[in-house]
C-alpha positions in Angstrom: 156.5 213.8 -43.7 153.1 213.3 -41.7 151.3 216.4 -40.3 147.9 216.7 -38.2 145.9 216.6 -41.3 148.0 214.0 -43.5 151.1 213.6 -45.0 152.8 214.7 -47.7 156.0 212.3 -49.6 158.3 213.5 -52.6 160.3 212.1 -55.1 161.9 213.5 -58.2 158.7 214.1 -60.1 155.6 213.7 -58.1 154.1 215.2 -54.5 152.4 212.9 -53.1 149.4 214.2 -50.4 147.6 211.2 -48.5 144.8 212.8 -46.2 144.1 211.4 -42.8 140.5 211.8 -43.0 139.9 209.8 -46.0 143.5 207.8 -46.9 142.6 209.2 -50.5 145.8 209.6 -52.1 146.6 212.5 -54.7 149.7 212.9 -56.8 150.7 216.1 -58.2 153.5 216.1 -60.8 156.4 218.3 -59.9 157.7 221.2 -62.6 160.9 222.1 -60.1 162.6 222.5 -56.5 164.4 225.6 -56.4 167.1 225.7 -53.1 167.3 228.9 -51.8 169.9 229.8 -48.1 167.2 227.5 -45.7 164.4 227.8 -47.7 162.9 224.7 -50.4 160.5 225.7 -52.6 158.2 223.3 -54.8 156.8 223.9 -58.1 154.4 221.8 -58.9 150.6 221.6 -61.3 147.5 220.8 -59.7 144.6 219.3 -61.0 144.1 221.6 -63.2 147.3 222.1 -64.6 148.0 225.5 -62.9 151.7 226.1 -61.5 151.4 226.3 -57.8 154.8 227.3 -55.6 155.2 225.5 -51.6 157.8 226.9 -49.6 159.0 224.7 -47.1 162.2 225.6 -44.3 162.8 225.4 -40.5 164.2 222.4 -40.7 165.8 220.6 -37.5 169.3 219.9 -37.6 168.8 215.7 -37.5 166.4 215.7 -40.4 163.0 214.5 -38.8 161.0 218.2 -38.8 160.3 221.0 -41.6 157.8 223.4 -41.9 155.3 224.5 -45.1 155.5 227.8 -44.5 152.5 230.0 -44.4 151.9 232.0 -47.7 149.3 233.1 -49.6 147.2 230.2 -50.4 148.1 228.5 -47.2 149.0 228.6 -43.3 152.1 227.0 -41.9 152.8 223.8 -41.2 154.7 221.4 -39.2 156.0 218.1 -40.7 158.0 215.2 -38.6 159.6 212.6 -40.9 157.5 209.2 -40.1 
């Protein structure tokens, strides 16, 4: 899923960030994806091992849009599948 500032891809253990700016390319293992009504939310350990939680939702009906949604430690986002 691409957004203005890069994209972000999942699999079954890893997030994987790519920033536009630089094409550097960051994995973060994930600990767990917890489905909750419309709302996906990602567990995952940063660089320094902490536990840090995404929430992602609004997605379109066909699949190609979904939104980080804005919390704490970050603002929304919109993502459209490449």
């Amino acid at each position: 899923m691409v957004h203005h500032g890069g994209s972000e891809q999942f699999d079954r253990n890893n997030l994987i960030v790519i920033l536009t700016s630089t094409n550097e390319r960051r994995v973060y293992p994930i600990v767990s994806y917890d489905f909750s009504g419309t709302t996906v939310s990602v567990r995952w350990k940063n660089t320094k091992g902490e536990t840090n939680v995404t929430h992602f939702g609004e997605f379109s009906a066909a699949g190609p849009r979904m939104v980080q949604l804005k919390s704490e430690t970050g603002p929304r986002r919109e993502f459209h599948r490449c």
